[in-house]
C-alpha positions in Angstrom: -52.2 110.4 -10.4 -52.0 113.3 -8.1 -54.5 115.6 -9.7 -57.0 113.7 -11.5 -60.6 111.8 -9.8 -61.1 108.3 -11.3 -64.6 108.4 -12.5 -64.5 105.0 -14.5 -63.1 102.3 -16.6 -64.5 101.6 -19.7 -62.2 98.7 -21.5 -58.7 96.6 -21.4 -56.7 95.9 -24.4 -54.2 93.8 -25.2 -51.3 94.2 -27.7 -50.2 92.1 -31.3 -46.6 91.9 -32.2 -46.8 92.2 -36.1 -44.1 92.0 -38.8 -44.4 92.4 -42.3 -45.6 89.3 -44.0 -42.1 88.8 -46.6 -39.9 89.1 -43.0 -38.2 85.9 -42.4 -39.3 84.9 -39.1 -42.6 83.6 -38.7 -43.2 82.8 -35.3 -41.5 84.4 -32.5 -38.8 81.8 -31.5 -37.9 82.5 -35.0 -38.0 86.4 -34.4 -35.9 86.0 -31.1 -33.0 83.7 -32.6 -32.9 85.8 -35.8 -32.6 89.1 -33.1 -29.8 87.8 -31.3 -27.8 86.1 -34.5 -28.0 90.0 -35.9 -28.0 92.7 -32.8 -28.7 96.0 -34.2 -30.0 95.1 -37.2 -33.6 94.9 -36.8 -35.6 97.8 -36.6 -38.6 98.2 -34.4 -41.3 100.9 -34.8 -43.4 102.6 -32.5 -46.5 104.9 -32.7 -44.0 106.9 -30.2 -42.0 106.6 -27.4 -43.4 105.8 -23.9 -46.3 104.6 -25.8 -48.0 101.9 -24.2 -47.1 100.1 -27.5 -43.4 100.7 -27.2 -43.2 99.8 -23.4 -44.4 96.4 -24.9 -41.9 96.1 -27.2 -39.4 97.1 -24.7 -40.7 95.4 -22.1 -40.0 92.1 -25.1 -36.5 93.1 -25.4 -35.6 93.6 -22.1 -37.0 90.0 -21.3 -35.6 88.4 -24.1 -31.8 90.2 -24.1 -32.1 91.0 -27.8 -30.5 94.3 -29.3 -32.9 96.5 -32.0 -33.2 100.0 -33.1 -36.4 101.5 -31.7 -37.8 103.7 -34.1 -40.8 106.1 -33.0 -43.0 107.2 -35.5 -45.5 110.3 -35.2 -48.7 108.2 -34.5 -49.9 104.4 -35.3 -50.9 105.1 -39.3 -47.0 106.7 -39.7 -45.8 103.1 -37.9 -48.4 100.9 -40.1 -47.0 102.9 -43.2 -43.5 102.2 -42.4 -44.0 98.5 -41.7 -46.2 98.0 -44.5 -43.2 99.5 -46.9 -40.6 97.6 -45.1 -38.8 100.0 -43.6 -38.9 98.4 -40.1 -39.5 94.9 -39.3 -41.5 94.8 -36.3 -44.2 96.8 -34.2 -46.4 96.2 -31.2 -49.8 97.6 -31.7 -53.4 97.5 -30.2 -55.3 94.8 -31.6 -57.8 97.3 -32.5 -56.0 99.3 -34.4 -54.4 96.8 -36.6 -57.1 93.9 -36.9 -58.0 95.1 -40.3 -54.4 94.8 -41.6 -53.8 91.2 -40.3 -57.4 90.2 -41.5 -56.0 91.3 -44.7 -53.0 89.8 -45.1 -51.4 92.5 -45.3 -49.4 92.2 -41.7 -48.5 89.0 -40.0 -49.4 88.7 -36.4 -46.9 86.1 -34.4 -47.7 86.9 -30.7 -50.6 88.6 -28.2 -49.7 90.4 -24.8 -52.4 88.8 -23.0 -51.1 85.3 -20.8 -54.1 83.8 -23.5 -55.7 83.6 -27.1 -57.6 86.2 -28.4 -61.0 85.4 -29.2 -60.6 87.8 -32.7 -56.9 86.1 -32.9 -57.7 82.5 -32.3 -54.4 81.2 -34.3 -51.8 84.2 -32.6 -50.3 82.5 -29.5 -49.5 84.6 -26.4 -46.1 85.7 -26.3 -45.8 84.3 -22.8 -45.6 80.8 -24.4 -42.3 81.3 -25.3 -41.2 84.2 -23.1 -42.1 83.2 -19.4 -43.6 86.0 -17.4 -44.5 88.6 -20.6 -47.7 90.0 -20.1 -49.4 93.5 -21.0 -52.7 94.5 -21.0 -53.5 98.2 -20.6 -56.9 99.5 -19.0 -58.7 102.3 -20.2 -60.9 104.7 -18.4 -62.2 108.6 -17.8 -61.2 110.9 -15.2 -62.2 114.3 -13.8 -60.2 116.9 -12.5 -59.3 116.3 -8.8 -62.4 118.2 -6.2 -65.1 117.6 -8.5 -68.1 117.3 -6.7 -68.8 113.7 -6.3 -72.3 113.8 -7.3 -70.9 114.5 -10.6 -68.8 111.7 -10.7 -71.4 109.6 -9.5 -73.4 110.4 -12.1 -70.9 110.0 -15.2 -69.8 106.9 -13.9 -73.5 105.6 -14.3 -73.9 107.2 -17.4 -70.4 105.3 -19.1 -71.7 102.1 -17.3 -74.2 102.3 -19.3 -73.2 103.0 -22.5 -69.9 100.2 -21.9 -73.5 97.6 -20.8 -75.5 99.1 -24.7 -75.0 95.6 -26.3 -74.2 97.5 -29.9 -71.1 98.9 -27.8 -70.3 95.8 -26.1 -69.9 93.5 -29.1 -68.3 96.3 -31.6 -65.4 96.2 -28.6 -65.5 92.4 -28.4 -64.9 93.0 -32.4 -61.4 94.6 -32.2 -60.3 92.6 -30.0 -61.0 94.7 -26.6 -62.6 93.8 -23.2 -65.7 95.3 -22.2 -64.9 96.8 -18.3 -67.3 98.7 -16.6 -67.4 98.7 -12.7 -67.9 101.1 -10.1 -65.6 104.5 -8.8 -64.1 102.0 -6.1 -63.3 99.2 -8.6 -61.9 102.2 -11.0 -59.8 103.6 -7.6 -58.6 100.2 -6.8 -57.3 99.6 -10.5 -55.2 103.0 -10.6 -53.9 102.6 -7.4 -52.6 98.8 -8.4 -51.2 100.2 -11.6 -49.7 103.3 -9.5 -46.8 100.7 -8.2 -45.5 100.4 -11.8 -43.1 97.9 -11.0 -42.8 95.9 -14.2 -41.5 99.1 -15.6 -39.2 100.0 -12.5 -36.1 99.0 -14.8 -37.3 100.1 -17.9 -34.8 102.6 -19.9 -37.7 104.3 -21.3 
């Protein structure tokens, strides 16, 4: 925050809570009562800890007063692996990363992050449904080192504007579940400087 120049944002995703297709629950009142009847018994990967992926889960847990062993894994294809096998029972992931997996069967999707549907999720409902107030979305975006001449950032934000507004880029985005966001430095500035207060996190343990 202190030593990076925003230059732009190029896309927000959202996050899928996924278990493995044989687990019990199947939707996520089922997940929560089954959490709470056995505390310490489920385990919960992560592509690692402080990921935005494990804040999500947290951020779950902490809002829903259920007790699991976090277990962070060395990247997202280690946590995949580990759910796929069985070894844990639940992971939050970026839609894009695991669409392929749910369109397969192969994992079971029972909530989104975003306060909606997904358009490339139409059947998942939003966690918020049944947890009031969960919501997490996470921008992403490019940065410069800070006292880069500001033509220069001028000039790359046009540039990733307009690869973000190339309609092959747009729609492959749209595909995996992510939203398109291209904007200006100030819009950028203003998004970074809201996320700056991080006070959904505040009383995070993480």
């Amino acid at each position: 925050m202190r030593d990076i120049e925003p230059i732009a944002s190029t896309n927000y995703d959202s996050f899928v809570m996924l278990v493995h297709p044989s687990f019990q629950t199947k939707t996520i009142p089922e997940f929560i009562a089954y959490a709470k009847a056995n505390p310490g018994k489920v385990n919960m990967g992560s592509s690692g800890t402080a990921a935005m992926a494990h804040l999500s889960a947290e951020l779950f847990r902490m809002n829903t007063g259920i007790d699991w062993v976090h277990v962070p894994f060395r990247g997202t294809p280690a946590a995949h692996s580990a759910l796929l096998a069985g070894d844990v029972q639940v992971m939050f992931d970026a839609v894009g990363s695991s669409i392929s997996h749910i369109q397969a069967g192969s994992l079971r999707a029972i909530g989104v992050s975003a306060t909606t549907r997904m358009r490339v999720l139409p059947d998942v409902p939003s966690i918020s449904d049944f947890v009031p107030g969960y919501e997490v979305t996470a921008w992403l975006g490019y940065g410069a080192p800070k006292g880069t001449p500001a033509e220069i950032v001028e000039r790359l934000n046009r540039e990733i504007n307009a690869v973000i507004a190339d309609p092959t880029i747009n729609a492959r985005l749209i595909e995996i579940g992510s939203t398109p966001l291209a904007g200006s430095r100030a819009d950028f500035d203003s998004l970074v400087m809201m996320s700056r207060s991080g006070a959904r996190w505040s009383n995070s343990p993480v």
